[in-house]
ROLO-479936 format. One line per 5 residues: number of its first residue (from 1); for each residue x, y, z of N, C-alpha, C. Coordinates in Angstrom, 1 decimal, always signed. Layout:
NUM) X/Y/Z/X/Y/Z/X/Y/Z  ...
This chain:
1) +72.1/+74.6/+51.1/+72.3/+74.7/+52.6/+71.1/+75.2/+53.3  +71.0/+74.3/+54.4/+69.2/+74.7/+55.1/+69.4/+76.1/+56.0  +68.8/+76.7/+56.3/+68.4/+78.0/+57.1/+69.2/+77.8/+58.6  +69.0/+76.9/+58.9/+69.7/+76.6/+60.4/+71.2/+76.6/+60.2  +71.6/+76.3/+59.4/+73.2/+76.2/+59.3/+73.1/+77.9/+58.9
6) +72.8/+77.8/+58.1/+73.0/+79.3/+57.9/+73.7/+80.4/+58.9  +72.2/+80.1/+59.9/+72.3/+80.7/+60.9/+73.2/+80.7/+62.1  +73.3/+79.5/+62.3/+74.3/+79.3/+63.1/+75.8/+79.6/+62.4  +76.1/+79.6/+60.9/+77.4/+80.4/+60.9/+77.1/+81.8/+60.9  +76.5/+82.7/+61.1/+76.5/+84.0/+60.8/+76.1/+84.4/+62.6
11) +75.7/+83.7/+63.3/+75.9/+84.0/+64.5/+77.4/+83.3/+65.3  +78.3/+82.7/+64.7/+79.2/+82.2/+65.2/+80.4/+83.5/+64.2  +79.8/+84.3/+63.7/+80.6/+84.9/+62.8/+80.4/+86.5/+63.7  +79.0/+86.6/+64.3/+79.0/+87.9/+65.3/+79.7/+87.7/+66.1  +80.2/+86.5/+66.9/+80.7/+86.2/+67.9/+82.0/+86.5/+68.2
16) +83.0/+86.3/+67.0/+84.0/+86.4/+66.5/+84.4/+87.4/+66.6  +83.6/+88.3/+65.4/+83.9/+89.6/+65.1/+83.5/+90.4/+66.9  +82.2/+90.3/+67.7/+82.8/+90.9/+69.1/+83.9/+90.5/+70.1  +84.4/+89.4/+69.8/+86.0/+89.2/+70.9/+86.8/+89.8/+69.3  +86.4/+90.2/+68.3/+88.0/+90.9/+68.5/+87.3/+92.4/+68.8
21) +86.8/+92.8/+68.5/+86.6/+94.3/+69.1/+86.9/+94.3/+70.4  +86.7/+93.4/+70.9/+87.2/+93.7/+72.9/+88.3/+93.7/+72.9  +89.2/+92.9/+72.1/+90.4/+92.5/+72.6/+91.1/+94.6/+71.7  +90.5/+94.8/+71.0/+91.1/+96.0/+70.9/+91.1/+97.2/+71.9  +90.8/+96.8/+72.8/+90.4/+98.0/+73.8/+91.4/+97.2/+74.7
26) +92.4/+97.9/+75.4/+92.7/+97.7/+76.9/+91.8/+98.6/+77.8  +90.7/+97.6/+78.7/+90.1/+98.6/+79.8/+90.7/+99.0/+80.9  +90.9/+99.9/+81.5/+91.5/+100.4/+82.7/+90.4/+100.8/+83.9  +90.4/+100.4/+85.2/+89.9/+100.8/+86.0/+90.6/+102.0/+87.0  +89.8/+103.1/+87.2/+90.0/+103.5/+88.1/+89.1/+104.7/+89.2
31) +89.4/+105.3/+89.6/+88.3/+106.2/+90.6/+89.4/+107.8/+90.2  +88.4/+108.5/+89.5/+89.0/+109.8/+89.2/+88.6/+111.0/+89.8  +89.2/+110.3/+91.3/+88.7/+111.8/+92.2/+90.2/+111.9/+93.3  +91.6/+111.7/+92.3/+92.8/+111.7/+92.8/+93.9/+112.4/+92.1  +93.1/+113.8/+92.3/+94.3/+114.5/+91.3/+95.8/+114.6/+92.0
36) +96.8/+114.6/+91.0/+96.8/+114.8/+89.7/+97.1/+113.4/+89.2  +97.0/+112.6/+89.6/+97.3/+111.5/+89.4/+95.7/+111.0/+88.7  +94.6/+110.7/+88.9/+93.3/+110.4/+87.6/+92.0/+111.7/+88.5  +91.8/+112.3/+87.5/+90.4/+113.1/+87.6/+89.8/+113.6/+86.3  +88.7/+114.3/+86.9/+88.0/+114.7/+85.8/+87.6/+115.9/+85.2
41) +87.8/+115.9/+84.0/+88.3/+117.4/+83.3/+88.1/+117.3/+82.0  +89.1/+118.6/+80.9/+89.2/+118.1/+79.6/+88.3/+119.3/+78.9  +88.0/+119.6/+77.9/+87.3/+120.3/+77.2/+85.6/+120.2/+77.6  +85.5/+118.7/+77.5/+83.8/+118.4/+77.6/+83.6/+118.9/+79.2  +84.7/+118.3/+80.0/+84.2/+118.6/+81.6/+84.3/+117.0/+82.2
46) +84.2/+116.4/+81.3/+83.9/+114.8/+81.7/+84.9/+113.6/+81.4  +86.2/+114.5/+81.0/+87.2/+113.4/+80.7/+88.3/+112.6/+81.9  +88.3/+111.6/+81.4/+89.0/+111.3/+82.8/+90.5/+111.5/+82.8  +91.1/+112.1/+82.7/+92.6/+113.1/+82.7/+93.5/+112.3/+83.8  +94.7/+112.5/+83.9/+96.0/+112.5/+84.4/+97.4/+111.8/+85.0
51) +98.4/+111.7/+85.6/+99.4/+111.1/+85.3/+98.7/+109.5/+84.7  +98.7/+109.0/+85.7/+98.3/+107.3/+85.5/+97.5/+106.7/+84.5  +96.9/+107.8/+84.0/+95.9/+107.8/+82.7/+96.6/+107.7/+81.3  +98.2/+109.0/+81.8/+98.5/+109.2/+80.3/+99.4/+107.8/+79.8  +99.8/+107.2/+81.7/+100.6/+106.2/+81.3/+100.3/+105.0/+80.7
56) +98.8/+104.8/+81.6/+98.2/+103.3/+80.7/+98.0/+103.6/+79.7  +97.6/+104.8/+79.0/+97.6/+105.5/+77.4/+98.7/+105.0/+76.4  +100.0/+104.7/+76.8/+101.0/+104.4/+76.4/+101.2/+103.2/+76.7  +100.8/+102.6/+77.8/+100.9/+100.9/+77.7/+100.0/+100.6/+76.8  +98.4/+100.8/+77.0/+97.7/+100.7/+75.6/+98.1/+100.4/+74.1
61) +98.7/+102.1/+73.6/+99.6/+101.8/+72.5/+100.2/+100.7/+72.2  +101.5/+100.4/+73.2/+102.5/+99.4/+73.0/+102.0/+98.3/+72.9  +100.3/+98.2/+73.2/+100.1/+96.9/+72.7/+99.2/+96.6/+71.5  +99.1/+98.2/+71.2/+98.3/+97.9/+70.1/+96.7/+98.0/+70.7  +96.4/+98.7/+71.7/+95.1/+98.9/+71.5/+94.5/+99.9/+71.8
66) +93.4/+100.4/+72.1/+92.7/+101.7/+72.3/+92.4/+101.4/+73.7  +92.7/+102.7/+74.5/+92.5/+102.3/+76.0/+91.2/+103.0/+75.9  +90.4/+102.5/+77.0/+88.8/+102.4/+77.4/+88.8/+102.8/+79.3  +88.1/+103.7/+79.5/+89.1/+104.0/+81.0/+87.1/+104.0/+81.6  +87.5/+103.1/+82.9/+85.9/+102.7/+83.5/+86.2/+103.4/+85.2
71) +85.2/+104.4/+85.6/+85.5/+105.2/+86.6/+84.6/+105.0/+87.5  +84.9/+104.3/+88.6/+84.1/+103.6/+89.8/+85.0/+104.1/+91.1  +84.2/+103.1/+92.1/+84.9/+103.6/+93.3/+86.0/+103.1/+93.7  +86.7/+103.6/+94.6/+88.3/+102.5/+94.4/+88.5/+101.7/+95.3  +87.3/+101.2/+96.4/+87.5/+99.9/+97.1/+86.3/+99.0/+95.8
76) +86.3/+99.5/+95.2/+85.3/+98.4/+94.2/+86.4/+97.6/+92.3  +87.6/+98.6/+93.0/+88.3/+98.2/+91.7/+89.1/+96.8/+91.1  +89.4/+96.3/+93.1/+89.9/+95.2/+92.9/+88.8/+94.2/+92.3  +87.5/+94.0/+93.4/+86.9/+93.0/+93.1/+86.7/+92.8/+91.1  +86.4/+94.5/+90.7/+86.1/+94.7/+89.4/+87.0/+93.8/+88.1
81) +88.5/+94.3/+88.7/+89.4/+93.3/+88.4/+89.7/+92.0/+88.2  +89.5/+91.1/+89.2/+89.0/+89.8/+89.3/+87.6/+89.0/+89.0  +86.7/+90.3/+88.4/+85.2/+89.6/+87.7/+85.9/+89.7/+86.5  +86.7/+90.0/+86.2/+87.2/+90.6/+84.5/+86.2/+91.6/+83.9  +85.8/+92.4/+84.6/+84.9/+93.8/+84.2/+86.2/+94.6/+83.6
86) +87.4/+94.9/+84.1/+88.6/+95.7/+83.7/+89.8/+94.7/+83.6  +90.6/+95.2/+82.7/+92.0/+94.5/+82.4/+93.2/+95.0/+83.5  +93.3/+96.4/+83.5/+94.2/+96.9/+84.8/+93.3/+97.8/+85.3  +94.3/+98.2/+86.7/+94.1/+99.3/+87.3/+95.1/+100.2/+87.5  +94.8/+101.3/+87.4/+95.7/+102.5/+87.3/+94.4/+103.8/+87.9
91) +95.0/+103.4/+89.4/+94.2/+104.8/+90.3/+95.1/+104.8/+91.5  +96.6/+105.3/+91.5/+97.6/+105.5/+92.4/+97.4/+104.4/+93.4  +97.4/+103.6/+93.2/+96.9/+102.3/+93.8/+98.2/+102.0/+94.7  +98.8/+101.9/+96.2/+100.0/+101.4/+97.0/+100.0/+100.1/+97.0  +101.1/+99.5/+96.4/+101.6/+97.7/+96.6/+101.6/+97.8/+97.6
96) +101.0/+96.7/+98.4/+100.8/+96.4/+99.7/+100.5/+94.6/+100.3  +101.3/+93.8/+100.8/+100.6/+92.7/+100.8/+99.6/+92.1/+100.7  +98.9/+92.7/+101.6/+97.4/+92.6/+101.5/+96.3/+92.3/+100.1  +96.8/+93.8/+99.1/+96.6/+93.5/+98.0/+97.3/+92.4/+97.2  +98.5/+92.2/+97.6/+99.1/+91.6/+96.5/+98.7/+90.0/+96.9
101) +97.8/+89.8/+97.3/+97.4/+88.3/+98.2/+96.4/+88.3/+96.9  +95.6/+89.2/+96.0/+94.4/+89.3/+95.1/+95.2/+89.2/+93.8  +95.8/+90.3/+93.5/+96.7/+91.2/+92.9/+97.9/+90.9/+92.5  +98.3/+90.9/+91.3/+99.4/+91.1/+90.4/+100.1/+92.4/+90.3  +101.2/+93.4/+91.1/+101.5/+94.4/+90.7/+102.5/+94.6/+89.7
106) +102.5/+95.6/+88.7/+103.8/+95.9/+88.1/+105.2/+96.6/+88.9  +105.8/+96.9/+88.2/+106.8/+97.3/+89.1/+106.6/+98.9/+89.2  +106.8/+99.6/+90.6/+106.6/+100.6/+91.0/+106.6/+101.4/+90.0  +105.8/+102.8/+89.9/+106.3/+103.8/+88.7/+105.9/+104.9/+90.1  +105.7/+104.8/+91.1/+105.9/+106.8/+91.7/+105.9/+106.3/+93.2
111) +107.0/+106.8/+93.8/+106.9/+107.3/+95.1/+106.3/+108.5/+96.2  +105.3/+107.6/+97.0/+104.4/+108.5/+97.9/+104.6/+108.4/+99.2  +104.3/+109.4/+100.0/+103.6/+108.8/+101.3/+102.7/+109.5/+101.8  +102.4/+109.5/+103.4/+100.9/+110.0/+103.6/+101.6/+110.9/+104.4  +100.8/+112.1/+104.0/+100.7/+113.4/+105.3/+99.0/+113.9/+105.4
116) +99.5/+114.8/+106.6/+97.9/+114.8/+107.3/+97.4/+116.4/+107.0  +96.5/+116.4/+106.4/+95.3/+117.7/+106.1/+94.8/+117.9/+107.4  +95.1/+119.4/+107.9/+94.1/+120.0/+109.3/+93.7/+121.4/+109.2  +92.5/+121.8/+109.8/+92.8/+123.4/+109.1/+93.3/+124.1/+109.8  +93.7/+125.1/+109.2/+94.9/+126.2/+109.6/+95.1/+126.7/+111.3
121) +94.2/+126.9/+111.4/+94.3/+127.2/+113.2/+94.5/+125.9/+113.9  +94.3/+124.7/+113.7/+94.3/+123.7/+114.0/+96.5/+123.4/+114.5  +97.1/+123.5/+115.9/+98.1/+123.7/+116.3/+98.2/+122.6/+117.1  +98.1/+120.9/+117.0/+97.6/+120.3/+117.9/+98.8/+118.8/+117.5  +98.9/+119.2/+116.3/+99.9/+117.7/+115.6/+100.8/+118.0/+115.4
126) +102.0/+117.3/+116.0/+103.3/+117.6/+115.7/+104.1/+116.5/+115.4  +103.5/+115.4/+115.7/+104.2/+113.7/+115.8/+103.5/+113.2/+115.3  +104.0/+111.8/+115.3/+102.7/+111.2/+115.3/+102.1/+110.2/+116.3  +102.7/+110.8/+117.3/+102.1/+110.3/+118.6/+100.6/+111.3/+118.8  +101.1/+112.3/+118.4/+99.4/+113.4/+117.9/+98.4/+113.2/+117.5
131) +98.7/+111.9/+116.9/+97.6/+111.3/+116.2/+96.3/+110.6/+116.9  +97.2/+109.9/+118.0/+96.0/+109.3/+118.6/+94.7/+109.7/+119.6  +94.0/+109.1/+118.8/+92.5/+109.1/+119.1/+92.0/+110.3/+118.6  +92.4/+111.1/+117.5/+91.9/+112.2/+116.8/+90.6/+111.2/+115.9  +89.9/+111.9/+115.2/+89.2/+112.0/+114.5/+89.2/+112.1/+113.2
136) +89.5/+110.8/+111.9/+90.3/+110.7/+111.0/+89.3/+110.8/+109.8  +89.8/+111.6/+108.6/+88.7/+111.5/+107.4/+89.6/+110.8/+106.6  +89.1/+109.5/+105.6/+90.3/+109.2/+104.6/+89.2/+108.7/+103.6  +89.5/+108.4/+102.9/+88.7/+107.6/+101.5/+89.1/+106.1/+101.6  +87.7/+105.7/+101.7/+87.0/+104.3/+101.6/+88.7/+103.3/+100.7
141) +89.3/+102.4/+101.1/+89.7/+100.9/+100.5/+91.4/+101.4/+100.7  +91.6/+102.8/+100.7/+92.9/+103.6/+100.6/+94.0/+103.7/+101.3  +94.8/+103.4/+101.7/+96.1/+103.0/+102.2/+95.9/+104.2/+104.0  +95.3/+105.1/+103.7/+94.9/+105.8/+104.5/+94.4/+105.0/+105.6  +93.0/+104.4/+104.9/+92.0/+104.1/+105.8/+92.4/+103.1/+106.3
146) +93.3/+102.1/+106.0/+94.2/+101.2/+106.5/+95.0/+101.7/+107.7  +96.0/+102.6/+107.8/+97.1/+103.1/+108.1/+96.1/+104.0/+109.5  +95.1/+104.2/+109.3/+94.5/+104.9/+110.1/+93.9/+104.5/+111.5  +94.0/+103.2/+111.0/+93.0/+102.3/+112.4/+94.2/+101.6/+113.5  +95.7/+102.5/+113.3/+96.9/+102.2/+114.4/+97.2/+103.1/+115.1
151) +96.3/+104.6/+114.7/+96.1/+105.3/+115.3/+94.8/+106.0/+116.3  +93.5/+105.2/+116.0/+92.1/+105.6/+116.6/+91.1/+104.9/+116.0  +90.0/+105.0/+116.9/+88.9/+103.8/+116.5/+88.1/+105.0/+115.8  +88.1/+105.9/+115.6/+87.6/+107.1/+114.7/+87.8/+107.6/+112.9  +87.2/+106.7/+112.6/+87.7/+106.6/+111.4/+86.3/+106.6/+110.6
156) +86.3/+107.9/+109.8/+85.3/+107.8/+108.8/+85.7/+107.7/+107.3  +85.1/+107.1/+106.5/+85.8/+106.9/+105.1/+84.8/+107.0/+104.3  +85.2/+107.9/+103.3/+84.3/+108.7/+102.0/+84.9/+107.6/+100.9  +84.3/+108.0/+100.0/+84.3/+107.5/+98.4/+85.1/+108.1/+97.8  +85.4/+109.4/+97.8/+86.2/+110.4/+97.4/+86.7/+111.7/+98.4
161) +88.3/+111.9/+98.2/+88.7/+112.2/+98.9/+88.2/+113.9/+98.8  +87.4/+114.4/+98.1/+87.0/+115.8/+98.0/+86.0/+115.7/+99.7  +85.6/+114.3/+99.5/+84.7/+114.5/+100.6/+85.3/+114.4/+101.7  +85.9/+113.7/+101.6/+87.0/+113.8/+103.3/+87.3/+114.9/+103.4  +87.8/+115.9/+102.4/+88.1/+117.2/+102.4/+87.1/+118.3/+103.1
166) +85.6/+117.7/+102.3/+84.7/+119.4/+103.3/+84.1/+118.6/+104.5  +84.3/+117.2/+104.6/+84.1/+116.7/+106.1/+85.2/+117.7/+107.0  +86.4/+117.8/+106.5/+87.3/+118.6/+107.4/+87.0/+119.7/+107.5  +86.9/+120.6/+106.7/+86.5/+122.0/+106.3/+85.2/+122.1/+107.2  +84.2/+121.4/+107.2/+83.2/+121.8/+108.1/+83.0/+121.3/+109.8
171) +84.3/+121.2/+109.9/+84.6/+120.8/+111.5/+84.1/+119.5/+111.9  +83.8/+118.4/+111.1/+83.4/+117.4/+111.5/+83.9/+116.4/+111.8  +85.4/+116.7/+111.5/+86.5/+115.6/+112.2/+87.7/+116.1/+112.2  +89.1/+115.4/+112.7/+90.2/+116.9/+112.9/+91.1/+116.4/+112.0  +91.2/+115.5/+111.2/+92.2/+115.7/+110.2/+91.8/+114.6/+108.5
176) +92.3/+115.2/+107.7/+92.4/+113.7/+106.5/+93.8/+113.5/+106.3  +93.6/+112.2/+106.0/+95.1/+111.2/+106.1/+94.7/+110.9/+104.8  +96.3/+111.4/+103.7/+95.9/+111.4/+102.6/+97.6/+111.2/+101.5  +97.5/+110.9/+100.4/+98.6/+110.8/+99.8/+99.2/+111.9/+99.9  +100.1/+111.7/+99.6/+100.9/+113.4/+99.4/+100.7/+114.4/+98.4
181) +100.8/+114.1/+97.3/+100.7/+114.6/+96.3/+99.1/+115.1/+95.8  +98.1/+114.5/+96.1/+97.0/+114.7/+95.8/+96.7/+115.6/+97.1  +97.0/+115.5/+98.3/+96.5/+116.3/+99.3/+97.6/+117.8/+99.2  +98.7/+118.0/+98.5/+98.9/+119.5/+98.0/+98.1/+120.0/+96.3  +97.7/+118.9/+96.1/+96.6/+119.5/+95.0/+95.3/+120.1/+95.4
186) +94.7/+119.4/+96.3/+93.7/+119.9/+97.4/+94.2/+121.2/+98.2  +95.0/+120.8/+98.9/+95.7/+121.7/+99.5/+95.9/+123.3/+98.8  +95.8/+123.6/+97.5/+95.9/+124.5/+96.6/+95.0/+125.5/+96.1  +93.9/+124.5/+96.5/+92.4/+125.1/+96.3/+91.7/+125.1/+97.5  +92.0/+124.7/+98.8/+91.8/+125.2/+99.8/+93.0/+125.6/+100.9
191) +93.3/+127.1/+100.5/+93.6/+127.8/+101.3/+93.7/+127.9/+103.0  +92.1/+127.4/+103.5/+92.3/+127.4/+104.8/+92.5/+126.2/+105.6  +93.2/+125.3/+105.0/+94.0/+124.0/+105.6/+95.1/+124.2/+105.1  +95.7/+123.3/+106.1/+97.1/+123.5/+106.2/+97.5/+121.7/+106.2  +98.9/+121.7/+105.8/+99.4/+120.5/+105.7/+100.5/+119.7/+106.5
196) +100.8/+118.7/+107.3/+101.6/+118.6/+107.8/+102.3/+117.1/+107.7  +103.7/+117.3/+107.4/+104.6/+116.1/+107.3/+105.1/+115.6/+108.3  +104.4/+114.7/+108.3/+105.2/+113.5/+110.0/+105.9/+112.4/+109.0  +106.1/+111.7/+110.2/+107.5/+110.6/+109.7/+107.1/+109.2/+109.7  +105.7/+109.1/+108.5/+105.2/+108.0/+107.5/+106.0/+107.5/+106.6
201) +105.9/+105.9/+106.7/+107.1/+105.6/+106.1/+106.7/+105.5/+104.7  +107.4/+105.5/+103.3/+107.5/+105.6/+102.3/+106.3/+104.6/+101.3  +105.6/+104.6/+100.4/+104.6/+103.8/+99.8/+105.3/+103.9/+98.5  +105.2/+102.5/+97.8/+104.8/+102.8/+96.3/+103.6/+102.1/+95.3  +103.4/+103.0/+94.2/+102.4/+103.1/+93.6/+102.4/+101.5/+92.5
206) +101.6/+100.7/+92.0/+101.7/+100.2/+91.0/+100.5/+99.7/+90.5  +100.3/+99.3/+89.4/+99.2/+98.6/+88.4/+98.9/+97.9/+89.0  +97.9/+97.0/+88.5/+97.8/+96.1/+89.4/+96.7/+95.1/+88.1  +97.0/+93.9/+87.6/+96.6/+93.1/+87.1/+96.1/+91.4/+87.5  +95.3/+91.1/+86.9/+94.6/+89.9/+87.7/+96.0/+88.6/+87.6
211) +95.9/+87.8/+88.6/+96.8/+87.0/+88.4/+97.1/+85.9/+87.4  +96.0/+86.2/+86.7/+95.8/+85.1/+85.5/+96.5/+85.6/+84.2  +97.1/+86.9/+84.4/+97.4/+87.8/+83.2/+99.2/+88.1/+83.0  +99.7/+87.5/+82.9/+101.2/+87.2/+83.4/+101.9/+88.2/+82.4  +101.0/+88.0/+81.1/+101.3/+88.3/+79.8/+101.3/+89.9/+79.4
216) +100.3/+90.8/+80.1/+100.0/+92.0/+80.2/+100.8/+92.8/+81.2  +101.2/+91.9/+82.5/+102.2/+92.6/+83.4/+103.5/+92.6/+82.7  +103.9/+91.2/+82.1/+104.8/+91.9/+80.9/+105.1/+92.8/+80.3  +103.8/+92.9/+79.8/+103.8/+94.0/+78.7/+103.9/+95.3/+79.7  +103.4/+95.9/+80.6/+103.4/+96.8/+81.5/+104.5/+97.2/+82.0
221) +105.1/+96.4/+82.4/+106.4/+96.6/+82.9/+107.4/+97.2/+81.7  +107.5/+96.5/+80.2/+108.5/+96.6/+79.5/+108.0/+98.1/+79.0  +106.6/+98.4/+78.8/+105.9/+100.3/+78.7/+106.9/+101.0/+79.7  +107.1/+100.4/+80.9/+107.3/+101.7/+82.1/+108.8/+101.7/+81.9  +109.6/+101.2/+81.7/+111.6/+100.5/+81.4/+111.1/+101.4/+80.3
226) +111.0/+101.4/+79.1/+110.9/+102.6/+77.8/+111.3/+103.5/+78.7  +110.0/+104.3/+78.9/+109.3/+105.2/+79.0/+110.6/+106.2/+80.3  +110.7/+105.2/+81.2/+111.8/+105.6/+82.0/+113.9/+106.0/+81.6  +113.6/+104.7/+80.3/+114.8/+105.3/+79.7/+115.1/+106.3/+78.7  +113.4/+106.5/+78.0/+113.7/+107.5/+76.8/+113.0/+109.2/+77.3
231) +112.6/+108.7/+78.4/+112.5/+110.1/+79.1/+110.7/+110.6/+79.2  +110.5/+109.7/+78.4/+109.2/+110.0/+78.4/+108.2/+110.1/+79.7  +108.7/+109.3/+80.8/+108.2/+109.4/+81.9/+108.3/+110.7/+82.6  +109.5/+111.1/+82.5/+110.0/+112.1/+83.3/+109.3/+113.6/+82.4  +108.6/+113.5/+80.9/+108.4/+114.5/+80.6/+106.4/+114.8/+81.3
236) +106.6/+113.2/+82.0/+104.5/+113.3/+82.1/+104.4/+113.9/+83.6  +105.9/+113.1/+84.3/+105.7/+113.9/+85.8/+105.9/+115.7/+85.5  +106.5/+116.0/+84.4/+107.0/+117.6/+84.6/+105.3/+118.0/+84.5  +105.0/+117.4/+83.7/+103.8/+118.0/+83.0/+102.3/+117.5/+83.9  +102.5/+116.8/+85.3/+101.4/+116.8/+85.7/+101.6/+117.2/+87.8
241) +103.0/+117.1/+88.1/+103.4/+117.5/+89.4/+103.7/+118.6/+89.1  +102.9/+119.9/+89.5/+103.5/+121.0/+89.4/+103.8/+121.8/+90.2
């Protein structure tokens, strides 16, 4: 056998052997600056930790692969998703038409909605007729920053919602419009803001896979039905809404 054949099976044999190592990884995209739902933490300091993490953790499993978790910004996740850079996303992501015009969602796994971060002396919002023409901080691609432009042409949008947070804290806009759950996690470690519930209507959260992938939302969906009948679900919310 001549050298060229050779070669060409032993390079059609690397080839091989790298699509199956990919295929053992489910990648996950998401932006881990949304506690407690994905951030970053862990022993080293650098792991990307929580609810939505532990869950694609367990879709992973059920399919037999090692999840691989890629941490970008979260107006950059969709497009990431449709280059096929990631297989899902799981960063508290709201089904929303809009998205779902791109986007494949699974079926809901958490109910949210938005309330508004102001600091403490701040006595000015009571409706949400209060809203208008304030001065809004929210995070860049996020249901916020959306939700935000029906109330004022004032809208600045961060990468991460820590930042919307000391934009507020240092007087430089009068509120962040933010999930719920992540803004009393904030809310916890800053003391001198305060939090306030108006009457935003209800969002929910889901995965969100390319439309070409019919076979994985499958599989996602049949993880979350488990997980919700054998309790498992209910043991990650005890363990990460506290």
């Amino acid at each position: 056998m001549n050298k060229s054949i050779l070669l060409a099976g032993f390079t059609a044999l690397l080839l091989l052997s790298g699509c199956g190592k990919e295929q053992d990884y489910l990648v996950v995209g998401t932006n881990a600056a949304f506690p407690p739902f994905e951030y970053v933490g862990g022993v080293s300091g650098d792991q990307v930790m929580g609810f939505d993490i532990d869950l694609a953790r367990k879709v992973a499993e059920d399919a037999g692969k090692t999840l691989k978790v890629e941490n970008m910004k979260f107006d950059s996740l969709i497009v990431a998703l449709n280059a096929g850079k990631i297989d899902m996303i799981a960063s508290g992501m709201t089904i929303t038409p809009e998205r779902q015009a791109s986007v494949d969602f699974s079926e809901p796994y958490y109910e949210a909605t938005q309330v508004v971060l102001v600091n403490k002396q701040d006595d000015s919002i009571h409706s949400l007729a209060d809203l208008t023409g304030k001065h809004f901080a929210v995070q860049l691609g996020s249901t916020a920053d959306m939700m935000a432009k029906k109330y004022t042409q004032s809208v600045t949008a961060f990468n991460t919602g820590f930042e919307a947070i000391m934009e507020l804290k240092n007087g430089k806009v009068d509120l962040v419009l933010f999930d719920s759950e992540p803004a009393a996690n904030y809310l916890a470690k800053n003391p001198e803001l305060k939090l306030i519930s108006l009457d935003f209507p209800p969002e929910f959260y889901g995965f969100a896979v390319a439309k070409s992938q019919p076979e994985l939302l499958a599989s996602i969906n049949k993880t979350l039905a488990t997980m919700k009948q054998n309790g498992e679900y209910d043991a990650l919310l005890a363990k990460h809404m506290k």
